[in-house]
C-alpha positions as CSV (number, residue, x, y, z in Angstrom):
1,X,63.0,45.8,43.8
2,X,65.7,48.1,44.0
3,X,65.3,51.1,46.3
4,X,67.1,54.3,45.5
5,X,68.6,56.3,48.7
6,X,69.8,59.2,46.7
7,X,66.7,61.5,46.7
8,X,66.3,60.5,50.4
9,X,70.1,61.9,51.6
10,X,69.8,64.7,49.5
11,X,66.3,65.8,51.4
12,X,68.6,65.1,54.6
13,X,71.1,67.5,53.9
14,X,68.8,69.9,52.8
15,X,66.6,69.3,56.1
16,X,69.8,69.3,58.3
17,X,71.1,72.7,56.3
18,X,67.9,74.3,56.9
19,X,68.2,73.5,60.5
20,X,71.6,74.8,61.2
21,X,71.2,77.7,59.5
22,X,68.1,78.5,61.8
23,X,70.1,77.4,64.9
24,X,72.9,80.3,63.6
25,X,70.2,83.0,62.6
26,X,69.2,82.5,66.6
27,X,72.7,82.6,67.7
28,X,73.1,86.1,66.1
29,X,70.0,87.6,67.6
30,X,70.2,86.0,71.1
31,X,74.2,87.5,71.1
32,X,73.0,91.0,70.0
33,X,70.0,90.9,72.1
34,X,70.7,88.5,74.8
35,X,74.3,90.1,76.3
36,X,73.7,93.1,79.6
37,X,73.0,96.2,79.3
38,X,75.7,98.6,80.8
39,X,75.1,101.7,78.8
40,X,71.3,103.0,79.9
41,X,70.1,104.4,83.1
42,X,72.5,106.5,85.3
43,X,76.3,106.2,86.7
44,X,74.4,103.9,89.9
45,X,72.1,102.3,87.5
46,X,75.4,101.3,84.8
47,X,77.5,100.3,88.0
48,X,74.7,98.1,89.6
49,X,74.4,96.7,86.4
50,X,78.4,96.1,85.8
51,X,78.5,94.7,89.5
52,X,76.0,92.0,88.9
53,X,76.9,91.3,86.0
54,X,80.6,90.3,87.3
55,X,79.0,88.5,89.9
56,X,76.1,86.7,87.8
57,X,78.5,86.1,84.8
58,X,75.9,85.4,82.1
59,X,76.1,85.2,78.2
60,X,77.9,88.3,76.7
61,X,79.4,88.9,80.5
62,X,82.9,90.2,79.1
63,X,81.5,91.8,76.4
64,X,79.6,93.5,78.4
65,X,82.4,94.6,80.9
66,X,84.2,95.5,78.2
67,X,82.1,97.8,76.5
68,X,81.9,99.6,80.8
69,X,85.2,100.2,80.8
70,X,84.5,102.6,78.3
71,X,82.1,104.3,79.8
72,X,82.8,108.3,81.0
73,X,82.3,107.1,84.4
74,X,85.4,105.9,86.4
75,X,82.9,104.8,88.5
76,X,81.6,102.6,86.4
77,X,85.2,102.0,84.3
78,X,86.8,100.5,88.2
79,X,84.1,97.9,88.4
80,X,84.4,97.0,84.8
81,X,87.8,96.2,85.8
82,X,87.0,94.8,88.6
83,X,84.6,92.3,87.1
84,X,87.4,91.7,84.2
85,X,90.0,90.7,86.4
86,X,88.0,88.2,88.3
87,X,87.4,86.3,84.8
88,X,91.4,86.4,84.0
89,X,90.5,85.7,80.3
90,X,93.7,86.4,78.5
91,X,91.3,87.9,75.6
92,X,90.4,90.9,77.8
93,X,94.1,91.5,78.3
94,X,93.9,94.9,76.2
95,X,91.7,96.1,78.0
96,X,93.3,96.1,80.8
97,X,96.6,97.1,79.8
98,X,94.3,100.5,78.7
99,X,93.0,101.0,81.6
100,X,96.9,101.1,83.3
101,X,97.1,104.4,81.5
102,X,93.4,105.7,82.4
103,X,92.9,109.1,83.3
104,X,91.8,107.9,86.8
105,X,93.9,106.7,89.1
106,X,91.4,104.4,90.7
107,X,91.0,102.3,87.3
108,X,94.9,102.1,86.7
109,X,95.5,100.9,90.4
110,X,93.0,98.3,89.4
111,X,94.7,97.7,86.7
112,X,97.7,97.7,87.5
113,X,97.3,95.3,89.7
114,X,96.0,93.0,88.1
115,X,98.1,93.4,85.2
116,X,101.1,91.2,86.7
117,X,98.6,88.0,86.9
118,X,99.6,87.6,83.2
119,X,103.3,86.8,84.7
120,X,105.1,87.4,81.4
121,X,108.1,89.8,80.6
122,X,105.6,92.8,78.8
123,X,103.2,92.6,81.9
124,X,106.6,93.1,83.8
125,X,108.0,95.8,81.8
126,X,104.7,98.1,82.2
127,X,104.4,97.7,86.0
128,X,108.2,98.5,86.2
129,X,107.0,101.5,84.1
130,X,103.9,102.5,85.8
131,X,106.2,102.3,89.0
132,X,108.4,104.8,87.9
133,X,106.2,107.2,86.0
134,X,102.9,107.3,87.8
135,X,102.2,110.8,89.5
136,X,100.1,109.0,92.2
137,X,101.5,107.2,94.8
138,X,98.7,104.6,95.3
139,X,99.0,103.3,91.7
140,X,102.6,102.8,92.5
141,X,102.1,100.9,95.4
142,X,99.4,98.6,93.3
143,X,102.1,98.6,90.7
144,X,104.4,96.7,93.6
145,X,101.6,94.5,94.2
146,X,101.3,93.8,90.8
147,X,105.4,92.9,90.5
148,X,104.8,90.0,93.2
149,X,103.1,87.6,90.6
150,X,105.6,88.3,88.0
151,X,108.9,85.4,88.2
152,X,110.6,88.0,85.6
153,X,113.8,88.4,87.7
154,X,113.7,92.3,87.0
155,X,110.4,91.9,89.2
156,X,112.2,91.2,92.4
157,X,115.5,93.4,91.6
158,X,113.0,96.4,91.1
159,X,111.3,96.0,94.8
160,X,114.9,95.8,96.4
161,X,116.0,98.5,94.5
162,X,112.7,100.7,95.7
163,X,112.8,99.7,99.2
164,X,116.3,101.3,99.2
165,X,115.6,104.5,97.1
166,X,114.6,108.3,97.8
167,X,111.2,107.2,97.7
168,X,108.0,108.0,100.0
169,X,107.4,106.0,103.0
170,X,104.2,104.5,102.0
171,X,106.3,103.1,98.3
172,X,109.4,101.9,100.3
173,X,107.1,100.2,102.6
174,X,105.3,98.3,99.6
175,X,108.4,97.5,98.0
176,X,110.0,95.3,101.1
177,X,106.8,93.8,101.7
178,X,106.3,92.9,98.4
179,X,110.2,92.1,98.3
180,X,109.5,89.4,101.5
181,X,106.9,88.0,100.5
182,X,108.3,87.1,96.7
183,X,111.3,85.9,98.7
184,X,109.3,83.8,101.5
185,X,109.6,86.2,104.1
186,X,107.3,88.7,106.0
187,X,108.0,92.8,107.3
188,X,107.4,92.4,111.4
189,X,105.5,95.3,112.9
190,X,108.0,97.7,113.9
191,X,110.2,97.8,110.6
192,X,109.9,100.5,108.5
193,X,111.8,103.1,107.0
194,X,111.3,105.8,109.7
195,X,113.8,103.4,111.7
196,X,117.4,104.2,108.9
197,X,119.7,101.8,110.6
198,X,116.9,98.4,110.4
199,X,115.9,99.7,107.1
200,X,119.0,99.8,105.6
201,X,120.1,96.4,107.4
202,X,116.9,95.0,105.8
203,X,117.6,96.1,102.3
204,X,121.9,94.4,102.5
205,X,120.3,91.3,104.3
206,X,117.9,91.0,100.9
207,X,121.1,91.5,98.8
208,X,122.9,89.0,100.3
209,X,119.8,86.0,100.0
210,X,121.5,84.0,96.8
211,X,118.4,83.9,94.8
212,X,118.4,87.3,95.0
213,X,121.8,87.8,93.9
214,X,121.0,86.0,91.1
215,X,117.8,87.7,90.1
216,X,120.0,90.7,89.7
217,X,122.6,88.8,87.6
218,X,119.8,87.7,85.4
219,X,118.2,91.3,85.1
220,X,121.8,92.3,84.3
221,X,121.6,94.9,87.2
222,X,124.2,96.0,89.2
223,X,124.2,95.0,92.7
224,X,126.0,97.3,95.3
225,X,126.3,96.1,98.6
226,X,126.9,98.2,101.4
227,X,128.5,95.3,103.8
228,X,128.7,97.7,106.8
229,X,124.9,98.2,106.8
230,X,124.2,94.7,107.8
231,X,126.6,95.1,110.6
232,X,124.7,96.9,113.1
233,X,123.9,95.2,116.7
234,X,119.9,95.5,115.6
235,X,118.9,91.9,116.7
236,X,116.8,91.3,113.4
237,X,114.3,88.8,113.9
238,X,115.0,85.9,111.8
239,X,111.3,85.7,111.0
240,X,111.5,88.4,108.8
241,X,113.8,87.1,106.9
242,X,113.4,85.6,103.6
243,X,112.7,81.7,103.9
244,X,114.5,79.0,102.2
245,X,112.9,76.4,100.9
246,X,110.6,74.3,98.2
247,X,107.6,76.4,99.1
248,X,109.0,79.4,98.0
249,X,108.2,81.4,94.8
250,X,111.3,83.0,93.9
251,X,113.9,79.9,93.2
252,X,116.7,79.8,90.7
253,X,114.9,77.6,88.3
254,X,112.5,80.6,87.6
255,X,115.4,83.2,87.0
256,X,116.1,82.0,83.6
């Protein structure tokens, strides 16, 4: 006797629809009702809340975070941040290049910070902005901080180029340390800009390190040298110097 399967599959499918479209119908609700709340209670409440959530990470986390860096509390809006930049998702990327302009200068330190993690020419660009525009000096400084993830040869020509300008202590200070270390090099304890001669030695001895030289060739920046400055009987201690090597960051190969 011949058995027909037809009704049978078409029963299936019709089973099998039913079933998906309840698994979607629960999807919908557990997103809308399921992700953290981070906009009830009060600024301690909503930054408890944005703090454990970073730390917990649970379904609807960076939506969550998100929606806190909102909020009218830069409390709340610099551990938002906080959480976001510990997740590194590339979606949440606006929201972080917002918060470099935020009213606060405690979100777009943060920020700005964090910003050069994406390592690409725009995230380059802003820092080099925000470090040349920002009224407060410590989102400048995490603007330099920023610039030592970034392998955009404007990155390294723009520390040099701070460390040797009218700028405040604290900023030239950042900028050779964040020079060294994207060369392979350290600042010693002792070297700082209150001491001209060893400063300006620092800042020629920096120009003269090849990969350097060529990080300003392919920035198309002008490089003077001021020869005499590295002249001086100053005994620099070649530790402090930029190292040369395969375990260094800054090589010719990432110049281009």
């Amino acid at each position: 006797m011949a058995v027909s399967l037809g009704s049978g599959n078409s029963r299936f499918r019709v089973v099998l629809a039913i079933i998906l479209a309840v698994v979607g119908l629960l999807a919908v609700v557990l997103w809308i009702t399921g992700r953290p709340d981070v906009t009830s209670g009060s600024e301690q409440d909503r930054t408890a809340a944005v703090i454990r959530i970073s730390s917990q990470r649970p379904f609807g986390a960076r939506d969550s975070l998100s929606t806190a860096a909102q909020d009218e509390s830069p409390i709340v809006r610099r551990a938002a941040i906080v959480g976001l930049t510990q997740m590194m998702d590339p979606k949440d990327r606006p929201v972080i290049e917002k918060a470099v302009r935020d009213q606060d200068a405690g979100v777009r330190a943060i920020a700005a910070e964090s910003l050069g993690k994406f390592n690409d020419a725009p995230a380059t660009g802003e820092l080099i902005r925000v470090l040349e525009t920002d009224r407060d000096e410590s989102v400048r400084i995490a603007a330099l901080r920023g610039l030592v993830d970034c392998d955009d040869p404007r990155a390294i020509v723009t520390m040099v180029e701070t460390a040797g300008k009218n700028a405040s202590y604290e900023v030239k200070l950042q900028a050779a340390k964040s020079a060294l270390r994207k060369a392979g090099g350290r600042l010693l304890p002792g070297r700082n800009p209150d001491n001209d001669v060893l400063w300006r030695e620092l800042i020629q001895r920096l120009k003269r390190d090849q990969r350097i030289r060529l990080a300003y060739a392919a920035a198309g920046t002008q490089l003077i040298d001021n020869p005499a400055d590295a002249d001086t009987r100053s005994h620099i201690d070649p530790r402090m110097l930029p190292a040369v090597g395969p375990t260094t960051r800054l090589t010719p190969g990432k110049l281009k």
